[in-house]
C-alpha positions in Angstrom: 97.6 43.8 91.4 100.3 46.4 92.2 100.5 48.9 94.5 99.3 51.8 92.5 96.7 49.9 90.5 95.1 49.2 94.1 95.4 52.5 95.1 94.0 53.7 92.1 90.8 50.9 92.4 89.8 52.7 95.9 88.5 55.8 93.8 85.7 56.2 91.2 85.8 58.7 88.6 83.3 61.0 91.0 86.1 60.7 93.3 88.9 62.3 91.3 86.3 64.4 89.8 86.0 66.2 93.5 89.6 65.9 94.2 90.0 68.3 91.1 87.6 70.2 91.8 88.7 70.7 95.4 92.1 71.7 93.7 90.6 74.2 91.4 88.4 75.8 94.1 91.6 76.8 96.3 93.2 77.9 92.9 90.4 80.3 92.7 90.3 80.9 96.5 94.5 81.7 96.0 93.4 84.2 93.0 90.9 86.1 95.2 93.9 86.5 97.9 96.0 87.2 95.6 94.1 90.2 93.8 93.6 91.7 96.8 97.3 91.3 97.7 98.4 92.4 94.2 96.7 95.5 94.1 97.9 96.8 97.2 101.4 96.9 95.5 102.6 93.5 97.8 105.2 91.6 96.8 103.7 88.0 96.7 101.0 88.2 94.0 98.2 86.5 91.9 100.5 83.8 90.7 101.6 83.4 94.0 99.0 83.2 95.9 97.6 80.8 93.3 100.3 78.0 93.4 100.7 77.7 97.2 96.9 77.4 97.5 96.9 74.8 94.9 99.9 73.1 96.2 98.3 73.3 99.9 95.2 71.5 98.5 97.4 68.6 96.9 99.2 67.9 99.7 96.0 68.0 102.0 94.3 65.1 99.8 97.6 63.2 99.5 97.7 63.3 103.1 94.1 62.1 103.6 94.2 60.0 100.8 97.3 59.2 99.5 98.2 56.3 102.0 95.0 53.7 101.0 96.7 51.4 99.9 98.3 50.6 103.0 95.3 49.3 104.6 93.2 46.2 104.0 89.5 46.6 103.9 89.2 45.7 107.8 91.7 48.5 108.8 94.9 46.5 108.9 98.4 47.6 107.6 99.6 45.8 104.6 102.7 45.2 103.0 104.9 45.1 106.3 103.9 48.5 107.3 103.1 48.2 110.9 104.3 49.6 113.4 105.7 52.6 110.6 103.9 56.0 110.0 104.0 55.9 106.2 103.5 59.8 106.3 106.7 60.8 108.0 109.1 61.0 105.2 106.9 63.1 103.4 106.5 65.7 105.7 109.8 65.8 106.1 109.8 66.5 102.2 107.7 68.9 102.7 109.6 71.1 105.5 113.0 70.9 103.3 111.4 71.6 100.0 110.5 74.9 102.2 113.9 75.6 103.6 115.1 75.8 99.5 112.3 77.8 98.7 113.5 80.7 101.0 117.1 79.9 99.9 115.7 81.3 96.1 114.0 84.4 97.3 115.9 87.2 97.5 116.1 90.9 97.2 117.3 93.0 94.6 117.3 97.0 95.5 114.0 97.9 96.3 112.2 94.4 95.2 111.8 91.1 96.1 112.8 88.1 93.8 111.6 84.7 93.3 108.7 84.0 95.1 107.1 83.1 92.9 109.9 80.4 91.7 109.8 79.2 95.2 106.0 78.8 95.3 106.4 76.7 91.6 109.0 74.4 93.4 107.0 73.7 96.4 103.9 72.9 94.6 106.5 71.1 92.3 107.6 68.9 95.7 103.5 68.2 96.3 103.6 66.9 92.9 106.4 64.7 93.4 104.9 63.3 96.8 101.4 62.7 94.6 103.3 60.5 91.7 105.9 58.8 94.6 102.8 57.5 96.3 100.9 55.8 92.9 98.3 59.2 92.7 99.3 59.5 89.2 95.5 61.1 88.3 95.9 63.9 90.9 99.5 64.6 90.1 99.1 65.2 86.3 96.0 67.2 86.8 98.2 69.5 89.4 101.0 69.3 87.2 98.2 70.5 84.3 96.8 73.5 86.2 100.1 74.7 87.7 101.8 74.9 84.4 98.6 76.3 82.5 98.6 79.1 85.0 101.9 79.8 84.6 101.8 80.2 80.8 98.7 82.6 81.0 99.4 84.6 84.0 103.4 85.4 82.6 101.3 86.7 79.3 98.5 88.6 81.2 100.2 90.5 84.6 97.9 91.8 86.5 98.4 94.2 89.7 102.2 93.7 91.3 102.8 91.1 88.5 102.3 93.7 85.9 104.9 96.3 87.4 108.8 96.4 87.6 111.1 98.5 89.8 113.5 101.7 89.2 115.6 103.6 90.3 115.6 107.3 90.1 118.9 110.0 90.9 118.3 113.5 90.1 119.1 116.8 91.6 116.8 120.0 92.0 117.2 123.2 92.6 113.2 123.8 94.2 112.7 120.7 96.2 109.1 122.0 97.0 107.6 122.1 93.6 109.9 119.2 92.3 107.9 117.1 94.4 104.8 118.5 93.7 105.0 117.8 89.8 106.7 114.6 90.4 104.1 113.5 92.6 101.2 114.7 90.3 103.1 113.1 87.4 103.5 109.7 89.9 99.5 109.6 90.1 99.1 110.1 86.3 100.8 106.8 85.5 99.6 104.7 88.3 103.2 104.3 89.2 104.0 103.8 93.4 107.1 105.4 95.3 108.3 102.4 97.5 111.3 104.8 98.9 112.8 107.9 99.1 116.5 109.2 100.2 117.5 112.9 100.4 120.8 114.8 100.5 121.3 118.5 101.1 124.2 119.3 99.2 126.5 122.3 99.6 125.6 124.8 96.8 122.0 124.6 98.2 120.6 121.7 95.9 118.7 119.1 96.9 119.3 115.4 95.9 116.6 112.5 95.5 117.0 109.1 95.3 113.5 107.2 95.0 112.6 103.4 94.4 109.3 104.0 92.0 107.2 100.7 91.0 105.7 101.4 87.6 103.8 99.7 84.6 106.5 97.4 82.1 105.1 99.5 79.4 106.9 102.3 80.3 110.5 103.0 79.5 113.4 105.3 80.8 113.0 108.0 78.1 109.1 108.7 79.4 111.1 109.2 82.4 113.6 111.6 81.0 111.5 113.0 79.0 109.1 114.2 81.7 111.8 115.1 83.8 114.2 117.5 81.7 111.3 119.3 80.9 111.2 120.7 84.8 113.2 123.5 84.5 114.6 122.7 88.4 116.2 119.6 87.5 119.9 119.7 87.5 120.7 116.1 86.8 119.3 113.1 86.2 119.9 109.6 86.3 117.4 106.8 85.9 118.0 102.7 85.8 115.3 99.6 86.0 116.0 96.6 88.2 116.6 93.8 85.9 
């Protein structure tokens, strides 16, 4: 018998059946944490939130269970094991995988990029350690849910997700009620001001520069639009963060 096919002969089919669902319940657990996140505007959302949990869970059973086939059915090592800790290199995996994860998060004006690439590579690193040690059930089934939650949640955003980030310049003559109807208009579209820079110019002008998360529905020219029909506006100049 090989090495996999005994690993694979420790587990009954109401085994694996918990395993997934123990995988599918921190997916859900990640969604709830994630919602909560992504509707407070954070940068690390649903998706997020969703893969980590579900990688965490992986590693967590692969850890407990992934290393059966290294003892006999009295409790010795087999296969010239002993005195190693089978377990080592893979945490070691694990803590790397990590360090290149923060090496593809990065920010980009007034947002935050790839976290959720970093998340899919970690979880992608669980997978990995899952196949490497002859769980080939638990590693396709990850590989399964990872992917299928990919597909949906990059077709139906929700909160954070479902926003993108620009840029507004624009110069006013009434500071007071330019705020006032840009902040009314703000509210109207659900859109959020992440930051705001002011400069007092010479001829009495004021100058904004704000950050504004908003819905990937809406484009520069409802943007415009709204703003050269303020009859304080001076100039404008409006961009989205790729």
């Amino acid at each position: 018998m090989t090495l996999a096919g005994k690993l694979a002969a420790e587990f009954s089919l109401i085994q694996y059946l918990e395993f997934f669902g123990r995988i599918l319940v921190a997916c859900i657990c990640g969604a709830v944490i994630g919602f909560e996140r992504s509707k407070r505007f954070k940068e690390a959302g649903i998706r997020t939130h969703i893969i980590v949990c579900c990688a965490a869970a992986l590693v967590m059973i692969l850890s407990k269970y992934g290393f059966a086939d290294l003892v006999g059915p009295a409790g010795e090592r087999l296969y010239g094991t002993n005195p190693t800790d089978p377990a080592r290199l893979a945490a070691q995996i694990i803590t790397g995988i990590s360090f290149l994860g923060a090496g593809i998060i990065f920010r980009n004006g007034g947002s935050i990029k790839g976290l959720t690439t970093a998340a899919g590579i970690w979880a992608t690193a669980g997978i990995g350690l899952a196949i490497g040690s002859g769980m080939y059930i638990i590693g396709v089934f990850t590989t399964l849910v990872v992917a299928v939650i990919q597909i949906i949640m990059h077709k139906h955003m929700i909160g954070v997700d479902a926003m993108k980030v620009g840029r507004l310049h624009c110069t006013t003559s009434s500071p007071d009620a330019f705020r006032q109807q840009l902040d009314e208009y703000i509210d109207s579209k659900g859109m959020q001001i992440m930051d705001v820079k002011m400069e007092f110019t010479e001829s009495g002008s004021t100058t904004y520069e704000l950050t504004l998360r908003m819905g990937r529905d809406m484009t520069i020219s409802d943007i415009s639009g709204f703003l050269e029909s303020m009859n304080n506006v001076e100039t404008i100049s409006f961009e989205v963060e790729s």
